[in-house]
N, C-alpha and C positions, 0 to 999 in steps of 0.2 A: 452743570451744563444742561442737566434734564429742563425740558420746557415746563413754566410753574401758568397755570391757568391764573389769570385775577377777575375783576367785576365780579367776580359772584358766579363766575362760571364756573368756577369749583364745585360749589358748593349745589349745583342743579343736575337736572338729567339734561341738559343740552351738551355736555361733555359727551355723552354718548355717540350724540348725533354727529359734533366734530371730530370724533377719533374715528368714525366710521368713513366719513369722507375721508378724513387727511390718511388711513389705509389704504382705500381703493385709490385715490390721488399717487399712493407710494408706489404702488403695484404698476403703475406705467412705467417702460422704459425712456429715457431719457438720456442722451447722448449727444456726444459734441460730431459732428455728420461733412462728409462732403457732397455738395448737390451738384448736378451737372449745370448747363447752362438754360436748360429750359423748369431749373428749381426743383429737380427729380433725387432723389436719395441714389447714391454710388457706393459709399464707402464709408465706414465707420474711421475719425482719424483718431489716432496712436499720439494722444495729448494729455498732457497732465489734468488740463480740465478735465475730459473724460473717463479721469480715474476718481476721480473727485465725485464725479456725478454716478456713476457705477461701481464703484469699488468702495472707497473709503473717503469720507468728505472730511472727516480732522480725524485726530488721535481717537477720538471717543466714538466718533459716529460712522456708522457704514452710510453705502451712498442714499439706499433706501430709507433709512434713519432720521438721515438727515431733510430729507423730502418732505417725510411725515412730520417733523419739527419744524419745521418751515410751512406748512399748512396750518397746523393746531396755530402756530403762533399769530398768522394770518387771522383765523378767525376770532383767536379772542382779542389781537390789540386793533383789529379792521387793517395793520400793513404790516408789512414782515421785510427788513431789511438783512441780506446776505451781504456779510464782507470777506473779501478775501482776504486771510489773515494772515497767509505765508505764498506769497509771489516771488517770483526771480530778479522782479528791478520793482521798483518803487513806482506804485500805480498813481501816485500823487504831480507824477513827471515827466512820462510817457506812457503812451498805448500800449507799448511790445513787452509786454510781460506776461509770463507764464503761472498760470494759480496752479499753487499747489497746496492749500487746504482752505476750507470755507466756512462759515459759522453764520447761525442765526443770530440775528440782533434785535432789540427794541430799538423804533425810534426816538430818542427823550424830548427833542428840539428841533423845529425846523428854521434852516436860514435860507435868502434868497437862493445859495448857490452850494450851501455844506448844510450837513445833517449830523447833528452830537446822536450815535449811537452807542447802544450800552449791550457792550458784548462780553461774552465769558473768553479770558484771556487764560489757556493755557498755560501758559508759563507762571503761573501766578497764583491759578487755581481760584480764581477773583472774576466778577464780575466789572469793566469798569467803562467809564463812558470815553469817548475820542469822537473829536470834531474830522468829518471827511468829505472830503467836495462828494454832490450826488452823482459826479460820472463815476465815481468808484466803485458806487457801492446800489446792489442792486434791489431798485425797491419796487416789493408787490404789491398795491394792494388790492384787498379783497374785492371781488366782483361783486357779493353779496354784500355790501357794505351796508345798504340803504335795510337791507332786511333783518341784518344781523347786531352789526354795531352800531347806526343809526339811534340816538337817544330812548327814544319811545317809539324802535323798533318793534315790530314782531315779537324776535326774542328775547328780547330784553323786558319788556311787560312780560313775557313766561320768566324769566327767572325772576322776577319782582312778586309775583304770583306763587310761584313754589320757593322763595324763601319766607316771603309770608306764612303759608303752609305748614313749613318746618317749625314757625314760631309758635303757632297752634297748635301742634302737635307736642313738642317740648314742653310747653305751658299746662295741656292735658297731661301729660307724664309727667310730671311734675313733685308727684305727690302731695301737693294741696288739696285740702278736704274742702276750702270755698263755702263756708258756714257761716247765715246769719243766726243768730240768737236773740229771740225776743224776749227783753226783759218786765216785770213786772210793773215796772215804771217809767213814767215819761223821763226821758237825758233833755233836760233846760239847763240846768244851773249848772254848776263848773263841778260842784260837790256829787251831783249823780254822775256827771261824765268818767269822773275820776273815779267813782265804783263802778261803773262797766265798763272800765279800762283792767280794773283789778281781776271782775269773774273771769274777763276776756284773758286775761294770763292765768288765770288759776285752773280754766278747761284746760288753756294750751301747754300748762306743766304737768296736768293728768294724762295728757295723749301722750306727750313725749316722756314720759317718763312709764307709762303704764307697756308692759310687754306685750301686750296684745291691741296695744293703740285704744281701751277703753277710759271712759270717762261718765261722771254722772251730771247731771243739772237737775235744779229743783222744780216742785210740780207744775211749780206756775211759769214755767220757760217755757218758750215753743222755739225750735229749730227747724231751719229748713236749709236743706243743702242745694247750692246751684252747681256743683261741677256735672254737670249734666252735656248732652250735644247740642251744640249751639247750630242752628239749623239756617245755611248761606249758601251762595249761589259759589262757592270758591272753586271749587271743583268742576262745576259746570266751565268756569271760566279757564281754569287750565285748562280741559277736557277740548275747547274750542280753540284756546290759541297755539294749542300743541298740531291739531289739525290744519289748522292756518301756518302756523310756522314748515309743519311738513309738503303742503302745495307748494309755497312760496319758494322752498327750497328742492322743487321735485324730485322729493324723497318720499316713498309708501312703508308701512310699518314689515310690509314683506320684505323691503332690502335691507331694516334694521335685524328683522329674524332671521332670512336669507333664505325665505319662501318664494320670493318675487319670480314672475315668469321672466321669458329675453326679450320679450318686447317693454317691461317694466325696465327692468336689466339696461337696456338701450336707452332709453327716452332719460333713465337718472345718471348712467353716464355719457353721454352727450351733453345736457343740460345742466348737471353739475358738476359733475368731475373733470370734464377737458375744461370749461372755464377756467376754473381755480390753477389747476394743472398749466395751461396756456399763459394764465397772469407769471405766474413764476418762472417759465420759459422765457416769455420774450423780456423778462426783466436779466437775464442772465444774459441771452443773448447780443440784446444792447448796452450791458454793463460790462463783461466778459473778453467779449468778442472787438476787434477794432473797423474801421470801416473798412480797411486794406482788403483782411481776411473775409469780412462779406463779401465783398465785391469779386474774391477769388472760389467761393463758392461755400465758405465754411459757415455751417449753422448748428443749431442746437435743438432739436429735432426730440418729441416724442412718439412712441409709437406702443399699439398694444395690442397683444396675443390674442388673436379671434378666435382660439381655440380653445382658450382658459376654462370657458365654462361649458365647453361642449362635453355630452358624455358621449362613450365610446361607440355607442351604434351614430351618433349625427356624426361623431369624428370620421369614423370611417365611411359614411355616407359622402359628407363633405369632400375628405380625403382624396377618395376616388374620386368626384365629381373635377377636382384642381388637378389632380394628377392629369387623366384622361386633357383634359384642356393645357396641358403642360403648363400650368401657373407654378408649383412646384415641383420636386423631383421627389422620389420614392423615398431618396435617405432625409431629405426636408419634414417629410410627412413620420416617419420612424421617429424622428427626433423628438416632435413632437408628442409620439406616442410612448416615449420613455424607453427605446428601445438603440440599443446599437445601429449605428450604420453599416449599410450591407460592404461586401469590398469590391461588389460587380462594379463594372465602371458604368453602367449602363442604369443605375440607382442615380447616380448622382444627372443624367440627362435631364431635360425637360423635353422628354418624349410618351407618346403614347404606346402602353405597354402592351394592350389588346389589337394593335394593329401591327402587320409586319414591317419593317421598316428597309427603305430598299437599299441594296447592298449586294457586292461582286457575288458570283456563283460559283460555285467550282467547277472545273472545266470535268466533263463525261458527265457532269448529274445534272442530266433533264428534267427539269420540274415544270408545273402547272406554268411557271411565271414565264419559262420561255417557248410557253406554243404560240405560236400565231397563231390572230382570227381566224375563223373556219375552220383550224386541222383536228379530225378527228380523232377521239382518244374511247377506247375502249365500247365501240361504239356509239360514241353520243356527240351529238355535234355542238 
């Protein structure tokens, strides 16, 4: 069931750059959601979907897992179709049924109204193909399509480039010595070709057979050896389309090392991570989901941790700055910080902790809050 790269994508450094996305891609939450009536998140619902998306998507795959296999798969075949492989009624005959495990698929075939996918069939331990109408079955595809899988894409001349590359290099390590030998005489007739076909095996039985790869030729030979560096722009050309493939994909070599600052940070997840992320959502959402339960307010909803990459001093910067403004409560913000929550009840408020908060007084205790205007206290008006 593991995801198998093909085109050639194997075999390149573009794998890098897709397992880095379909990572950060995994790394969003993703959930089945109730929204109120003006489209606002309420409540997380308590559905098989849900577990599926969060917890454990088949036998094999946790929910994250499975996101990330649904991404890589995306970018190397340009679509990625998710079937549900184990429902409560048969999707093929009604809406109202309940998923309860999901898998990645290739699509092999397309028809006006079904799509033959080829999906690894648990029971079977087999990969195998089935024809399914496309409301069933929910298909991504890639947003970067034009950049990525597109023919004479971008990436696609990089990997045509560094498999080139590889062959060059292979070739160079080879261990071929790439020797001409100049014979003493002109090769015209059949009779000289066929004696410097002879010397020409009689060095190469010297090399190979001699332990330290010597061999002699006579005085009037001249050799000259070409395995030398063959001097091209190859490199150059990688060197350019790997920078061109990195724009296009608003990716910097800093998010690949994980130097990038958060305005880097932002602009590559924005730009490329909620796309991909978003294709795969609302293909769930409209394959998944029936119109009944939209219209009652159920959706499938990502959302992601603005605290993930904060350190500790912006956290508690932050922290405090949301607390103070009651966006969250104390035990919200603790949570965050890997810490228990407290068991004041007064942690979990979205109140402000630096301000008094009003509230009965005890009767005989005179404080500042019940003088009236004007009355004098210790002197001072």
């Amino acid at each position: 069931d593991r995801a198998r790269f093909t085109r050639g994508n194997e075999k390149s450094i573009v794998t890098a750059i897709y397992n880095r996305i379909a990572m950060d891609a995994a790394a969003l939450i993703i959930q089945h959601v109730q929204l109120d009536e003006e489209g606002r998140f309420i409540d997380v619902v308590d559905s098989s979907l849900n577990w599926c998306l969060t917890q454990r998507a088949n036998i094999d795959q946790t929910g994250r897992a499975f996101m990330q296999d649904a991404v890589m798969s995306m970018f190397d075949e340009g679509v990625v179709a998710i079937v549900a492989t184990d429902t409560t009624k048969d999707p093929r005959k009604t809406d109202a049924y309940d998923v309860l495990s999901m898998r990645t698929g290739k699509v092999v075939e397309w028809y006006p109204k079904h799509v033959k996918v080829n999906c690894y069939n648990e029971e079977t331990g087999k990969k195998e193909d089935v024809i399914l109408p496309k409301r069933c079955v929910a298909i991504a595809e890639n947003p970067f399509y034009a950049v990525v899988n597109e023919r004479n894409s971008t990436m696609q001349r990089l990997i045509k480039k560094l498999n080139l590359l590889d062959v060059i290099d292979e070739q160079s390590g080879s261990g071929k010595l790439d020797l001409l030998i100049q014979l003493p005489y002109t090769i015209k007739t059949e009779a000289r070709r066929a004696q410097a076909d002879k010397r020409r095996a009689d060095i190469e039985s010297q090399l190979a057979g001699s332990k330290y790869g010597i061999a002699y030729v006579d005085g009037t030979e001249r050799v000259t050896q070409l395995n030398r560096p063959v001097e091209n722009n190859l490199m150059k050309q990688i060197e350019y389309l790997t920078n061109m493939g990195y724009s296009q994909l608003s990716i910097t070599q800093g998010v690949m090392d994980g130097t990038a600052d958060e305005k880097t940070m932002r602009n590559y997840e924005v730009r490329t991570v909620e796309p991909v992320v978003d294709a795969i959502v609302d293909a769930i959402r409209t394959t998944f989901l029936s119109k009944t339960a939209i219209t009652q307010g159920k959706s499938i909803e990502c959302f992601r941790d603005p605290f993930k990459l904060a350190t500790l001093t912006e956290l508690a910067e932050s922290g405090g700055t949301l607390t103070r403004n009651g966006t969250i409560s104390n035990n919200e913000l603790r949570q965050k910080m890997g810490f228990k929550p407290s068991s004041d009840p007064e942690a979990d408020k979205l109140t402000n902790s630096n301000i008094k908060q009003p509230g009965p007084t005890p009767s005989g205790d005179q404080s500042q809050d019940n003088l009236e205007e004007g009355e004098i206290q210790n002197g001072t008006e």
